[in-house]
Steps between C-alpha positions, in 0.01 A plus 500: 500500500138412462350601176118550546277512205219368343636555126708164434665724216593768793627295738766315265628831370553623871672123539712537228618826542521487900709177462750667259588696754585248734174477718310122593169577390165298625150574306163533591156547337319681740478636831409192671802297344706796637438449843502111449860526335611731788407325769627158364869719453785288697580721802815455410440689163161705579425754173660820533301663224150509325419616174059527488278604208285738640187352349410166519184269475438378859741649789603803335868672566359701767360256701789261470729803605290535772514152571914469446575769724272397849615133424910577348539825602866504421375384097583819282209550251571695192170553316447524090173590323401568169202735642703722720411820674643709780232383682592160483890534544420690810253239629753205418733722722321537790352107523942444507601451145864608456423665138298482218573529144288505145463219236666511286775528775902573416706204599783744625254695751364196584805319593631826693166481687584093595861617598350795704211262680761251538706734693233605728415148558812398627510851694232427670600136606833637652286781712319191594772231534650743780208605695457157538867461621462772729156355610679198567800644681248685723317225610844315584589770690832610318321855408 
């Protein structure tokens, strides 16, 4: 899990809490360290999950979800903000985020939401896993 935030105070609480419950947790300050710790990820280990402030100075949540999902589309995005609306939630929805919650957030509903993106994550890596076996056995001519 990536824990993006520009509030040091924030981001330890989400690492300390997150890591009780058994997840490897990476932090960033802002937007642009997101994408920079994303795209450094081993391919072998590639982030599953992002946690993103909403607001922050710079690249702000919404334009590093925009960012996450045409670069790692397959990069769940659950949004928090202490300046939430229904506006916002459903903006963060359609740009691809996988949820969005309020500061101060509930560490249960937050860790159901990880579970939850987690499980459409690897969902959608199985749909695509056998496409690409079936792409494969087409072009081999065993389909």
């Amino acid at each position: 899990v990536l824990v993006v935030d520009d509030n040091v105070t924030s981001r330890q609480i989400f690492q300390d809490i997150l890591e009780s419950f058994s997840f490897e947790v990476h932090l960033a300050a802002s937007g642009e360290d997101a994408l920079e710790e994303i795209e450094m990820a081993d391919e072998d280990q590639p982030f599953e999950l992002v946690i993103m402030d909403w607001k922050m100075p710079g690249m702000d949540g919404i334009a590093t979800l925009k960012e996450i999902k045409r670069r790692f589309p397959l990069v769940e995005v659950i949004m928090l903000t202490g300046h939430g609306s229904a506006e916002t939630a459903v903006e963060g929805m359609k740009l691809g985020a996988f949820d969005y919650l309020l500061k101060p957030t509930h560490f249960g509903e937050l860790t159901a939401k990880l579970e939850s993106a987690r499980k459409r994550k690897d969902e959608q890596t199985e749909r695509i896993r056998k496409a690409e076996v079936k792409l494969l056995l087409r072009k081999s001519g065993d389909i």
